[in-house]
C-alpha positions as CSV (number, residue, x, y, z in Angstrom):
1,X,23.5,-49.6,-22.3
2,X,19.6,-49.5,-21.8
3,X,20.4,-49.1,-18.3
4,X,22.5,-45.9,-19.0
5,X,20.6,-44.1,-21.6
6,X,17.0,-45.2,-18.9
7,X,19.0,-43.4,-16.0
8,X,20.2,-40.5,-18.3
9,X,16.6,-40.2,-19.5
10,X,15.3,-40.2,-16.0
11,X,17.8,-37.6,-14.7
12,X,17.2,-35.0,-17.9
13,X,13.4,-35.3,-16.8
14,X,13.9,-34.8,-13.2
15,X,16.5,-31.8,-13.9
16,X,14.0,-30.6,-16.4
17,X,11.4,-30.6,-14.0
18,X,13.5,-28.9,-11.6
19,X,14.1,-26.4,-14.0
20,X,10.3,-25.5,-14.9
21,X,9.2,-25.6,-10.9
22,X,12.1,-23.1,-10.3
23,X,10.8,-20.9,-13.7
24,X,7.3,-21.5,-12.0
25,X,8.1,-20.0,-9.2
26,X,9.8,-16.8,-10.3
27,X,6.8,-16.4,-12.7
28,X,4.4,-16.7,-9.9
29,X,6.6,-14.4,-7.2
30,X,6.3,-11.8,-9.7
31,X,2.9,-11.2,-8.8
32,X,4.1,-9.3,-5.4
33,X,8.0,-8.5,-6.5
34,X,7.2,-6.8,-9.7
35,X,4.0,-4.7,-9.1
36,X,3.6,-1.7,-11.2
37,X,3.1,1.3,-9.6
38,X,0.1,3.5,-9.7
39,X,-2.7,0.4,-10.5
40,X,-5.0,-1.7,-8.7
41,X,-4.0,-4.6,-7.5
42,X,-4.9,-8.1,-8.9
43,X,-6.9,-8.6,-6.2
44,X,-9.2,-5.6,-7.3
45,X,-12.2,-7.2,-9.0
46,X,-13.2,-5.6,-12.2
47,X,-16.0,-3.6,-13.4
48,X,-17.7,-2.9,-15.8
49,X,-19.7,0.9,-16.1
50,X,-23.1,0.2,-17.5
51,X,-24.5,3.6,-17.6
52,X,-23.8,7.2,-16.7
53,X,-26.0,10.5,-15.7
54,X,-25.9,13.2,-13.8
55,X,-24.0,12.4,-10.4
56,X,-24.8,8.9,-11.1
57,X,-22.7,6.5,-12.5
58,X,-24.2,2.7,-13.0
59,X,-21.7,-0.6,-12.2
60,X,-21.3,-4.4,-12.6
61,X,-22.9,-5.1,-8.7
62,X,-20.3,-7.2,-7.3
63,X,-19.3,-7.2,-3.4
64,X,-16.0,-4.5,-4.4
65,X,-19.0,-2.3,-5.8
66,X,-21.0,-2.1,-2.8
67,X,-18.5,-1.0,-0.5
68,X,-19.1,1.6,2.0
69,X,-17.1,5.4,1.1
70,X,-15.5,7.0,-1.3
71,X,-13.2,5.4,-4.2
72,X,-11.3,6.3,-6.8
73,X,-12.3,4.6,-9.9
74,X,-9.6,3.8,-12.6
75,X,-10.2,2.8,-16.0
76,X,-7.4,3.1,-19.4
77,X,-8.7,6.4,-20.1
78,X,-9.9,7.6,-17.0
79,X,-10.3,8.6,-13.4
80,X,-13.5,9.3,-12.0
81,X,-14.6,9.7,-7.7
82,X,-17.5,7.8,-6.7
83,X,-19.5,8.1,-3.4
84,X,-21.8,5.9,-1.7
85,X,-24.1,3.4,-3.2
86,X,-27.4,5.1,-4.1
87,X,-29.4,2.5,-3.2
88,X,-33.3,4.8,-4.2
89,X,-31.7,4.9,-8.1
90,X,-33.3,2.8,-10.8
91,X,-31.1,0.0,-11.6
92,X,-31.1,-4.0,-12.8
93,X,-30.7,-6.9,-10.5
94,X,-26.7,-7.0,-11.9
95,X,-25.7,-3.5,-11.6
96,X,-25.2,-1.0,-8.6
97,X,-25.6,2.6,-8.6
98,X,-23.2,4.7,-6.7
99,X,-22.8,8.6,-6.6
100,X,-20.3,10.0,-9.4
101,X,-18.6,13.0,-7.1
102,X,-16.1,13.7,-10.2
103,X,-14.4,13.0,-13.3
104,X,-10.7,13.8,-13.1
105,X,-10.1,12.7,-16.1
106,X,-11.2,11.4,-19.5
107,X,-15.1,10.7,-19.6
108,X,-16.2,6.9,-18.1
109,X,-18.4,5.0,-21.2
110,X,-21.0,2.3,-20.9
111,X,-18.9,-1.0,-21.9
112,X,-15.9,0.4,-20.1
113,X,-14.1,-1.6,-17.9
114,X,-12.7,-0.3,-14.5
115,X,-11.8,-1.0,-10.6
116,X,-12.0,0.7,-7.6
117,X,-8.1,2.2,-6.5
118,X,-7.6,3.7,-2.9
119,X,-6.4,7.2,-5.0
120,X,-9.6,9.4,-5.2
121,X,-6.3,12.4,-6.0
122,X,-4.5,12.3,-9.3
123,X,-1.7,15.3,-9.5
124,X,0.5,16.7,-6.5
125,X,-0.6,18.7,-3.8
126,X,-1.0,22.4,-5.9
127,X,-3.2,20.7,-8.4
128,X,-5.0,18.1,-6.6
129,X,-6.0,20.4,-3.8
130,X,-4.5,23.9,-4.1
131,X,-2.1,23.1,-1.7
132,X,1.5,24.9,-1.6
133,X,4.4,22.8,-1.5
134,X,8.3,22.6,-2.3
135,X,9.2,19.8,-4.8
136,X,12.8,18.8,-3.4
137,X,15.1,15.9,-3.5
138,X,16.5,13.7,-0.3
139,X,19.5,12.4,-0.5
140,X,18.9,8.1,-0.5
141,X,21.5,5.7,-0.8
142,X,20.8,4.8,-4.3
143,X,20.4,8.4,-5.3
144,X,18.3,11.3,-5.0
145,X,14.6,11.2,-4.0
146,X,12.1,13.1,-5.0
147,X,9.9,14.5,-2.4
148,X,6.9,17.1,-1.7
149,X,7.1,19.2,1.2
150,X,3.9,20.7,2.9
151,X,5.2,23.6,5.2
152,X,3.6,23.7,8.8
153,X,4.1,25.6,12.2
154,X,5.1,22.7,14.2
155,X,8.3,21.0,14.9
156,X,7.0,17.3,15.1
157,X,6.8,16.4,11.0
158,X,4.7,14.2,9.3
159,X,6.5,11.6,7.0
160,X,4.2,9.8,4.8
161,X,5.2,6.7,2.8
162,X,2.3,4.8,0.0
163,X,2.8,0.9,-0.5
164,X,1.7,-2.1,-3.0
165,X,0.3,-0.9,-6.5
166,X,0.3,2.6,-4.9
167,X,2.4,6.3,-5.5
168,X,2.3,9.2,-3.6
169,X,-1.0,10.3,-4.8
170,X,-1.9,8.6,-2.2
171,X,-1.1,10.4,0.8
172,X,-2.9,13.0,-0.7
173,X,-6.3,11.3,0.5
174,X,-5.4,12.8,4.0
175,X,-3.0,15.4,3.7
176,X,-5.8,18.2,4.7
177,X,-6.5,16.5,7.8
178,X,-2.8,16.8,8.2
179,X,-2.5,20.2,7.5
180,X,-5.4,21.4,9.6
181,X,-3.5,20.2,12.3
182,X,-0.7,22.3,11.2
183,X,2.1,19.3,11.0
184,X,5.1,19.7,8.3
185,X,4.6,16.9,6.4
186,X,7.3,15.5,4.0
187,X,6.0,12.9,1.3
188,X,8.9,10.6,-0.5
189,X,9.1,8.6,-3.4
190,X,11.2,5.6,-2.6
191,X,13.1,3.0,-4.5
192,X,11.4,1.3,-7.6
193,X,8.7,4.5,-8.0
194,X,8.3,5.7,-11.6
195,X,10.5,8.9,-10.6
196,X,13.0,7.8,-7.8
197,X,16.4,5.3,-8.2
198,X,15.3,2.0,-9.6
199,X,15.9,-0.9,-7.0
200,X,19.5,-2.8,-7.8
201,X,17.7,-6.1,-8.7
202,X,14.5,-4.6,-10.0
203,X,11.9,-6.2,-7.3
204,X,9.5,-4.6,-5.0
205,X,11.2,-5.7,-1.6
206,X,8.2,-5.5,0.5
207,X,10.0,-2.7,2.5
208,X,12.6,-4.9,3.5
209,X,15.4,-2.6,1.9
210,X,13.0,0.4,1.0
211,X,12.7,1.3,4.5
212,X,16.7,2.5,4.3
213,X,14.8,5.5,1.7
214,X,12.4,6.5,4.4
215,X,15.6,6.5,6.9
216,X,16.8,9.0,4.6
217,X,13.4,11.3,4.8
218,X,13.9,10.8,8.6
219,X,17.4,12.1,8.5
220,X,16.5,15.2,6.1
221,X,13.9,16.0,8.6
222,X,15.6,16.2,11.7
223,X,18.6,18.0,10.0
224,X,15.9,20.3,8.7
225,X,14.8,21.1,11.8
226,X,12.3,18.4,13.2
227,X,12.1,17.6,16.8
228,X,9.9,15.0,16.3
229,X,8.5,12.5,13.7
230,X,5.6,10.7,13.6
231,X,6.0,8.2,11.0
232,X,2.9,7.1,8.6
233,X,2.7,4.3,6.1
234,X,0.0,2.0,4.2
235,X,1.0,-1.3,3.4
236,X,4.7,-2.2,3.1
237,X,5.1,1.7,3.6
238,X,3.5,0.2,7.0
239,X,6.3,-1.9,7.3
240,X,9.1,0.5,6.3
241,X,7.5,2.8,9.3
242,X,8.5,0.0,11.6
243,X,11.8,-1.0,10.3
244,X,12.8,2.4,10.3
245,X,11.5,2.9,13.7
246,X,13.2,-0.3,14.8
247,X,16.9,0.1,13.2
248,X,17.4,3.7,12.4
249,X,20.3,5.6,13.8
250,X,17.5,8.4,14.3
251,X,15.1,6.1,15.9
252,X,15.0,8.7,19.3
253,X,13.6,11.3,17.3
254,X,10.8,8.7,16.0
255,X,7.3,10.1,18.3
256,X,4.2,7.9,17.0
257,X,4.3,5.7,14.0
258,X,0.5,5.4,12.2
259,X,0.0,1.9,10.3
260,X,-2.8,1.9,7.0
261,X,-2.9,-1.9,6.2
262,X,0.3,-2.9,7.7
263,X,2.2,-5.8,5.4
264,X,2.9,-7.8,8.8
265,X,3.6,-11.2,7.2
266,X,5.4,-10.9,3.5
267,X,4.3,-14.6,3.0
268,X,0.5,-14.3,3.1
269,X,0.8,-11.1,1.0
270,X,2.8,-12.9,-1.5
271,X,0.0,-16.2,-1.7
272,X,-2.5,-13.2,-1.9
273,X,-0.9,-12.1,-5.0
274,X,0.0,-14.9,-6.5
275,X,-3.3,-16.7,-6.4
276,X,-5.2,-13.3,-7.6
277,X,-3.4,-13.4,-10.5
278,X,-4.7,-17.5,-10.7
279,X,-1.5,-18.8,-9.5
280,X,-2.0,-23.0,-9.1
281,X,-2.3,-23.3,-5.2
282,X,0.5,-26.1,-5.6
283,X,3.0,-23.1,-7.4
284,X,2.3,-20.9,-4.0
285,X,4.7,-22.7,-2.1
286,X,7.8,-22.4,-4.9
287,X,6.7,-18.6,-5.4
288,X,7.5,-18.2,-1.7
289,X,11.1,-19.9,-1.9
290,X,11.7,-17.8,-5.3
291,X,10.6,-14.7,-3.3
292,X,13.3,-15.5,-0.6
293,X,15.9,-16.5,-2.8
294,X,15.6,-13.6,-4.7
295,X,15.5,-11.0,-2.4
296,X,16.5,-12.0,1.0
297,X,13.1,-11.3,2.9
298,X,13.8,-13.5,5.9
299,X,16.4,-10.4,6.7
300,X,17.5,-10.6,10.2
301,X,14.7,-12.5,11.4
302,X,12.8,-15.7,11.3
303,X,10.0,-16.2,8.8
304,X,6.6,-14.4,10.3
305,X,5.2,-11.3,11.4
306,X,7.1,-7.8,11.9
307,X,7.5,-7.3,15.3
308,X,7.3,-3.9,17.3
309,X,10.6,-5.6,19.0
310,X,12.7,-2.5,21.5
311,X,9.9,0.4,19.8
312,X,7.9,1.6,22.7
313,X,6.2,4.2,21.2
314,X,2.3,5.1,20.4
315,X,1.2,3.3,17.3
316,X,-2.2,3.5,15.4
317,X,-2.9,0.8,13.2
318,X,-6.0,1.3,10.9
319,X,-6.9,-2.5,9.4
320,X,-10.2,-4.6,8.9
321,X,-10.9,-8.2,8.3
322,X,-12.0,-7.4,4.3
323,X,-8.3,-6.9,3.7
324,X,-7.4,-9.9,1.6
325,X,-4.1,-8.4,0.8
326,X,-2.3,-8.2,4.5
327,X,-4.4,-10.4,7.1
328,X,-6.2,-8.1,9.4
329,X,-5.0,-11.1,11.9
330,X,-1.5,-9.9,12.4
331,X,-2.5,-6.5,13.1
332,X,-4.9,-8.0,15.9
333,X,-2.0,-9.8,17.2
334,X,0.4,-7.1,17.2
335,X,-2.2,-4.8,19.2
336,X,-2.9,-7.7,21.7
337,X,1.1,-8.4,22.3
338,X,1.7,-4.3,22.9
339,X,-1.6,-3.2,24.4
340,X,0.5,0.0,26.1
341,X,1.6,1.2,23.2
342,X,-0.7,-0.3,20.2
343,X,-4.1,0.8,19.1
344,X,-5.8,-1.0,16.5
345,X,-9.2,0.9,14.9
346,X,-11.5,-1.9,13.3
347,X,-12.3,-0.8,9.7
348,X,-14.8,-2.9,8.1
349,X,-15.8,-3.2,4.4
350,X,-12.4,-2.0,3.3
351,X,-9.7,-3.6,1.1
352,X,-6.2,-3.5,1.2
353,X,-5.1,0.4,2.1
354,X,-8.4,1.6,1.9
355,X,-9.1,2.3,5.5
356,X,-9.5,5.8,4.8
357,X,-12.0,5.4,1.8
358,X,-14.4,3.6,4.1
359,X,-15.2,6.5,6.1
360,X,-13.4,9.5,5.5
361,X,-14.9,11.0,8.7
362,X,-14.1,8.6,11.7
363,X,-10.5,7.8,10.0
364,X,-9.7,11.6,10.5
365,X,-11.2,12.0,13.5
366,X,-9.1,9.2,15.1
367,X,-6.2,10.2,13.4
368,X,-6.7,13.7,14.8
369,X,-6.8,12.2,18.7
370,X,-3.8,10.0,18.1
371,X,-1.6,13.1,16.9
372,X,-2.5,15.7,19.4
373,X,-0.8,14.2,22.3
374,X,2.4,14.0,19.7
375,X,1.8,17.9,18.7
């Protein structure tokens, strides 16, 4: 009878700690499945604003807050641009004092707390930048989606997806560099964004079934008149871009696809995650099972990187060895296994989508050189 009740004992505690490793795991694959859109990501140090004056605004000096460029900078009440580190100002050995460009919104207070975000745009394209545009909904498997439209006089569009922690607000970072160009461009919401069909299960896939929304955006574009499609995504909007690319039934009428932080390997992203949100290292292996289970990431091929697999076609990648988000290390290794067809620009001092934000300038410029052939 000891025997018995010892062996039932020691079977409740083992099924009990399966159980709680399994919970574990959900909890801590949450931290890349469920990430809310429109915020800085948990790997986003915060800040804290010590003092403000005119064009000046004064900040906990951390590595985050001595980054080169121009950020947005997010707190619970408000949205504020900031510029370059001022490195002449007066300022304590623990703060930093960078140029305050603008306050969108709201009025940043000593003692408030607040992180850098990729977004230095809050709005749509009329009231962010005075740009016309049609507000119109694609047609997406899961319903419609909504979608701006920036008219131009070419016939090769523009179709611009965001990623992680991101909404389209952040396409708007380099929409006049599109337009001076004079490409159409089309800007979607996808699955699981505030305003767009919410995902069947509720998780961020990591563009492993969103990129079937921006197959959708391809298809209204060419039946809307698009030769050509150059396809442009940060993040796992990266990785939609070459998914789409790869599998669409419209794939000949894909030109060039530009890559912003490209989510190559979904399991690194997910460890990033997890253990920014403090995630025990020895839960990082279960959150990646839970992730799989969950979702199906492995899709249709093994564990690893996205390959550029049967898409010859010119391809920018923008990435930098500061992302901690998406290892710069896969972009390197995609560019040196397609050196016809893949460019990578090195982008130092950025984080995760932010390869734009380090300098505004060369981004455009190279982005301008990579189009033109495609015009």
């Amino acid at each position: 009878m000891r025997t018995a009740r010892a062996t039932a004992a020691a079977v409740t505690a083992v099924i009990g700690a399966g159980a709680a490793a399994v919970a574990a795991g959900r909890f801590a694959s949450d931290a890349a499945l469920r990430i809310p859109s429109g915020r800085p990501l948990p790997t986003e140090p915060g800040l804290t604003v010590h003092a403000t004056a005119a064009g000046q605004v004064t900040l906990t000096r951390d590595l985050a807050a001595l980054r080169p460029g121009r950020y947005g900078l997010v707190g619970e009440r408000f949205h504020a641009v900031v510029g370059p580190v001022l490195a002449a100002a007066s300022h304590s050995a623990d703060t930093v004092v960078r140029r305050l460009e603008r306050v969108t919104y709201g009025t940043p207070e000593p003692g408030d707390r607040a992180r850098f975000t990729p977004n230095v745009h809050v709005g749509d394209p009329a009231t962010a930048l005075g740009v016309d545009h049609t507000v119109l909904d694609v047609p997406g498997e899961l319903g419609p989606l909504p979608a701006w439209f920036v008219p131009g006089a070419r016939d090769t569009w523009v179709i611009a997806v965001h990623g992680l922690g991101a909404t389209r607000e952040h396409v708007l970072n380099v929409l006049d560099a599109l337009r001076r160009n004079q490409f159409p461009v089309l800007v979607p919401a996808y699955r699981g964004d505030p305003e767009a069909p919410r995902s069947p299960d509720g998780l961020n896939h990591l563009g492993e079934t969103e990129w079937r929304d921006l197959d959708a955006a391809l298809r209204h574009a060419v039946d809307s008149g698009a030769r050509k499609v150059v396809l442009y995504g940060w993040s796992t909007g990266a990785t939609m871009a070459l998914r789409t690319a790869a599998r669409s039934e419209l794939r000949e009428h894909v030109a060039g696809l530009l890559l912003d932080s490209p989510v190559l390997d979904w399991e690194s992203t997910l460890r990033a995650l997890a253990g920014a949100r403090r995630t025990p290292g020895l839960l990082l292996p279960l959150a990646v099972r839970a992730a799989q289970g969950r979702t199906g990431l492995y899709g249709d091929h093994r564990p690893g990187a996205v390959r550029l697999d049967g898409v010859a076609i010119p391809t920018q990648i923008f990435h930098g060895p500061d992302d901690t988000v998406a290892p710069w290390r896969f972009s390197r290794r995609l560019a040196a296994a397609h050196p016809n067809t893949v460019t990578l620009q090195t982008v130092r001092g950025a984080p995760h989508a932010a390869m734009w934000n380090a300098d505004p300038a060369t981004y455009e410029e190279s982005l301008r050189r990579f189009l033109v052939p495609l015009m």
